[in-house]
C-alpha positions as semicolon CSV with decimal commas, in nm:
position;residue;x (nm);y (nm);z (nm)
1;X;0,402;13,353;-15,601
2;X;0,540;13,068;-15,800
3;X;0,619;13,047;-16,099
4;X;0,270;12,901;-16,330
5;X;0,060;12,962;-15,995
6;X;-0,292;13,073;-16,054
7;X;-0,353;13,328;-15,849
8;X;-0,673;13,386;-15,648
9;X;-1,001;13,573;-15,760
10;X;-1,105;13,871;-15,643
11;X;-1,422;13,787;-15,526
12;X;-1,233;13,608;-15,216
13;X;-1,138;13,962;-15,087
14;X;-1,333;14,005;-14,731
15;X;-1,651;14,216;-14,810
16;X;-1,633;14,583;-14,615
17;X;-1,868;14,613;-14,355
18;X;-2,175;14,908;-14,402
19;X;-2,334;15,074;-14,175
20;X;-2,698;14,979;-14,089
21;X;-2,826;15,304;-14,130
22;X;-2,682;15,390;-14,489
23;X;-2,941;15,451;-14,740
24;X;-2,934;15,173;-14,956
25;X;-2,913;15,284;-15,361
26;X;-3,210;15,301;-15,572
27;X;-3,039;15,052;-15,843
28;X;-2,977;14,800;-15,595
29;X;-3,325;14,751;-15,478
30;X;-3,418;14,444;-15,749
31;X;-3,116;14,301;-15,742
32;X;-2,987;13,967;-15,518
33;X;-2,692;13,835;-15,360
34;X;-2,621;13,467;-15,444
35;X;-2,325;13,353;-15,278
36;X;-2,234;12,994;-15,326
37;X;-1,893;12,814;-15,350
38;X;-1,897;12,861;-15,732
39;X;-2,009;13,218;-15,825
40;X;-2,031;13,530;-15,606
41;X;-2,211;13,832;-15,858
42;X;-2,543;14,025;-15,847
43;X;-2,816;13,978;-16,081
44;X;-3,154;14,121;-16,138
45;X;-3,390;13,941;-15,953
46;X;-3,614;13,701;-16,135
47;X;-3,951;13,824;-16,195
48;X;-4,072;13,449;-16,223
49;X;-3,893;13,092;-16,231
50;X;-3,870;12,904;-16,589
51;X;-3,973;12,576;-16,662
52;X;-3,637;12,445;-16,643
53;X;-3,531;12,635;-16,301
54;X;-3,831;12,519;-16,090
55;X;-3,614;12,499;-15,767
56;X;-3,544;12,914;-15,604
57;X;-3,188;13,036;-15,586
58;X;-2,969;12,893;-15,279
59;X;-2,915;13,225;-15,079
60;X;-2,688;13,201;-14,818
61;X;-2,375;13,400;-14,700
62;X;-2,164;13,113;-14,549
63;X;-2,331;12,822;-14,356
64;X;-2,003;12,774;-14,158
65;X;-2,000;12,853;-13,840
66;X;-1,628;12,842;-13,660
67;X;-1,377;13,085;-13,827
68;X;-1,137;12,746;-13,907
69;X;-1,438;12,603;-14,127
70;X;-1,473;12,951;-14,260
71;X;-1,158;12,950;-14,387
72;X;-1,159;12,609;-14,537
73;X;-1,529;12,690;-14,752
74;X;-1,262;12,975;-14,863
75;X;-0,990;12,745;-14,966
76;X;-1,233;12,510;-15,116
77;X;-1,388;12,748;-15,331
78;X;-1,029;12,821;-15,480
79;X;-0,909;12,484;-15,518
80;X;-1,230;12,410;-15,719
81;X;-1,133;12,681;-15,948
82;X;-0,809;12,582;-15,962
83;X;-0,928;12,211;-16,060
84;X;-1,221;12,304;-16,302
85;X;-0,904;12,416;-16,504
86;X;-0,669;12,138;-16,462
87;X;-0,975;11,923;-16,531
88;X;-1,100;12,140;-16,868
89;X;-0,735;12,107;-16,957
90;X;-0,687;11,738;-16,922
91;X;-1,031;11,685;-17,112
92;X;-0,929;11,899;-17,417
93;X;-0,550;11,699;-17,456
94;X;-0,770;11,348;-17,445
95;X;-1,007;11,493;-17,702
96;X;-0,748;11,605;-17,939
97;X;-0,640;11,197;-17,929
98;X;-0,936;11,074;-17,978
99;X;-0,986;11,342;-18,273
100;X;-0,694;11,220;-18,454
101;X;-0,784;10,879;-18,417
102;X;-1,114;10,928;-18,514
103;X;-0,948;11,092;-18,840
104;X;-0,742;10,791;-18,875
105;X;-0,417;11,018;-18,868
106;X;-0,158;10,793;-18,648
107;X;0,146;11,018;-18,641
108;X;-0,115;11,307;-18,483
109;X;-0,268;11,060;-18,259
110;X;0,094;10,986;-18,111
111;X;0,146;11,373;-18,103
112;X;-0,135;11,434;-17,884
113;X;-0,126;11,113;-17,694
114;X;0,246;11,231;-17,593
115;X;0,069;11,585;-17,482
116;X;-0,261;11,331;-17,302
117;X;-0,080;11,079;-17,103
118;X;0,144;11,340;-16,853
119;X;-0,204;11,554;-16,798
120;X;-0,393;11,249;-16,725
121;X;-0,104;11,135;-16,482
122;X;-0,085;11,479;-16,296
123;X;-0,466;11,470;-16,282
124;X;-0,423;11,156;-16,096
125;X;-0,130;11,264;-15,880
126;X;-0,369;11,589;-15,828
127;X;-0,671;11,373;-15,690
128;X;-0,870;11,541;-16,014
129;X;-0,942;11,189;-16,139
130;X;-0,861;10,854;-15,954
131;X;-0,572;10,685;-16,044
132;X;-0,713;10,380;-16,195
133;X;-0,930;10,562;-16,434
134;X;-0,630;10,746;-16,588
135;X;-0,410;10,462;-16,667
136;X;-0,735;10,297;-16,793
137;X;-0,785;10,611;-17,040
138;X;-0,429;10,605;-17,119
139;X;-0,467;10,234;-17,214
140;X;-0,751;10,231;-17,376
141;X;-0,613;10,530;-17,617
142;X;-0,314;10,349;-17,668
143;X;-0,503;10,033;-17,794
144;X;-0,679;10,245;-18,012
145;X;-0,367;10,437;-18,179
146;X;-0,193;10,057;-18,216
147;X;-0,514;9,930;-18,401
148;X;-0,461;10,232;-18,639
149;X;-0,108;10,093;-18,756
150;X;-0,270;9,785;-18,872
């Protein structure tokens, strides 16, 4: 593995297959499977829905149906990880800019927007963000840090 490479999670492992006939275990009769792209854990099963969670739980193993689009609901599910971070990263450099500026402190703002700018262009390179919208957060920081000189 490269250098700086994330590697998988181990929740992508292939599940082992159990016999139909194996008791099942008496803690694992109120719990659930959820499976989705973003989470695969068990959980207690919900003795009733809140006010806020009206909708029930998606429960499904894997709606593909060809082992090709099997394997590409698998790579999906990694990239997303993989971006959630590069995104979460990108979002906390442009937030320590617009902290300084807020604060008024130029030489920090120049700091950080040195830090901002080349994760907002690798987002873009990355397909994270569109290309347009980081150069237009990249400008519209810069504006901001030049009005600060004045």
């Amino acid at each position: 593995m490269a250098a700086g490479a994330i590697p998988p999670p181990l929740f992508f492992e292939r599940r082992r297959h159990v016999s139909l006939f194996a008791p099942r275990m008496a803690s694992l009769e109120n719990t659930r499977k959820y499976t989705s792209v973003d989470h695969v854990v068990e959980r207690p099963a919900r003795s009733s829905p809140t006010t806020h969670d009206r909708s029930p739980p998606k429960e499904f193993e894997n709606m593909a149906n060809t082992t090709s689009a099997k394997k590409a609901t698998r790579k999906i599910a990694r990239r997303t990880i993989i971006n959630k971070s590069r995104r979460t990263q990108m979002r906390g450099a442009v937030r320590t800019v617009e902290e300084a500026i807020k604060s008024g402190d130029r030489d920090a703002a120049l700091k950080a927007m040195a830090n901002a700018e080349p994760e907002l262009m690798q987002a873009a390179q990355r397909n994270i963000i569109h290309k347009n919208n980081a150069s237009r957060k990249v400008s519209r920081l810069a504006h901001q840090i030049a009005k600060l000189a004045k």
